[in-house]
C-alpha positions, 0 to 999 in steps of 0.5 A: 389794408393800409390806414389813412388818418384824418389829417391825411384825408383833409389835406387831399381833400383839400385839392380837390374841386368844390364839384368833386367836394360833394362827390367825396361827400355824398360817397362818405354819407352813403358808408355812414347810413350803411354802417348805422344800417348795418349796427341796426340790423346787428342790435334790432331795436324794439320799435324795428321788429315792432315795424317789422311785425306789423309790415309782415305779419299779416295774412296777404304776405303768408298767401304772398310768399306761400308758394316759394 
């Protein structure tokens, strides 16, 4: 895969229309959220399998999910 540095990146940026702008942008802040996701999921945290626990630990989703 080839690398591309930031001044790199900017100066292409810099080309664009302000409507493509914010195409780059929410493109960017889509890779950000998934790679946080995906740190997350590799270094659960307490409060994640407390929320976990308590979504899917309970009765209606053993019934739920029984029959798979």
């Amino acid at each position: 895969m080839q690398t591309v540095t930031l001044p790199e990146l900017n100066e292409r940026l810099k080309l664009l229309p302000p409507e493509k702008l914010m195409v780059v942008y929410d493109f960017v802040s889509y890779l950000s959220e998934r790679e946080s996701n995906l740190r997350l999921r590799e270094t659960p945290t307490e409060a994640y399998h407390t929320v976990l626990n308590r979504d899917w630990d309970r009765s209606e989703e053993d019934q739920a999910w029984a029959n798979l």
